[in-house]
N, C-alpha and C positions, 0 to 999 in steps of 0.2 A: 504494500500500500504506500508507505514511502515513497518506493521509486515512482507511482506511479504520481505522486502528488507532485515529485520534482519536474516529471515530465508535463506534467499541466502547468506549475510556475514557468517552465523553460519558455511553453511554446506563447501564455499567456505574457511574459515579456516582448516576445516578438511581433505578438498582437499590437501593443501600448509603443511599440517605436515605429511603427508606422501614423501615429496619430500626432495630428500636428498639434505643438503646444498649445495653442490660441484653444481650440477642442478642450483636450484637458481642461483649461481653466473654465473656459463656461462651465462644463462640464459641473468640475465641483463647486461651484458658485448655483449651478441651479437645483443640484445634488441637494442642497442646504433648504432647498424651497420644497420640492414636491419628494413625495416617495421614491419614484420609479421616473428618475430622469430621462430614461431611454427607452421608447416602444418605436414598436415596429408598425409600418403601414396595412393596412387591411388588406384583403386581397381586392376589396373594390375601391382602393386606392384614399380610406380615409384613417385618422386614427386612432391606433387601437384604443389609446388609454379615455378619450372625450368623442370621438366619431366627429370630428371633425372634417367633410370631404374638403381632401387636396387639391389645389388646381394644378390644372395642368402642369403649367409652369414650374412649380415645386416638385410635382413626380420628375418631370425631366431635369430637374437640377440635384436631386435624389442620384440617379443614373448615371451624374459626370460627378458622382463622390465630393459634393458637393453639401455641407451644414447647414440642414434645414431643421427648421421648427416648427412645430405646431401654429396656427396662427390664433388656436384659441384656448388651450393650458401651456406651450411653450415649451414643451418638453421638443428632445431632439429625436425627429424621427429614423427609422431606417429599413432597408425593402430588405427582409428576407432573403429573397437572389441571390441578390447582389451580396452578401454576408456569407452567403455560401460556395459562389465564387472565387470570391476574396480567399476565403478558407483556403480551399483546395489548391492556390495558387503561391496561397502562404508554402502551404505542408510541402510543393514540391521545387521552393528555392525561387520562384520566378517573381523576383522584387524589379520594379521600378526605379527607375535612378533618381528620381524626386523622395524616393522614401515611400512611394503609397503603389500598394500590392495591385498589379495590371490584371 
């Protein structure tokens, strides 16, 4: 169980250095206000935590890895996908030379 809890620190560091500072900080600045700082989009594109539907515009700014928020509790949203992805592109080495997983 150890190891494997090492292997989950390891890979969740690798996660957190692709996120750019500026993130972070919002991050725990709104961490301090709501519960559950970070939900994900619905699948009918609104979200999950207040059902607020997204415009268009924000889903495709969602899609260029781009820091969206809710426009009506503020939390940061994020599409599933694209999270899984990201994953998969982390586990097999394929980083971006900005820092953020292609």
């Amino acid at each position: 169980i150890e190891q494997q809890w090492q292997e989950h620190e390891h890979k969740r560091k690798l996660f957190e250095e692709q996120i750019p500072v500026e993130w972070k900080s919002a991050y725990e600045r709104l961490r301090e206000l709501v519960k559950n700082p970070v939900v994900s989009l619905s699948q009918d594109g609104s979200c999950s935590a207040c059902f607020y539907l997204l415009p268009v515009q924000d889903r495709l700014s969602l899609r260029r890895k781009r820091l969206i928020s809710c426009r009506e509790c503020y939390r940061f949203l994020y599409e599933l996908k694209i999270v899984e992805q990201n994953s998969a592109s982390l586990q097999e080495g394929d980083h971006h030379p900005n820092g953020v997983v292609s």
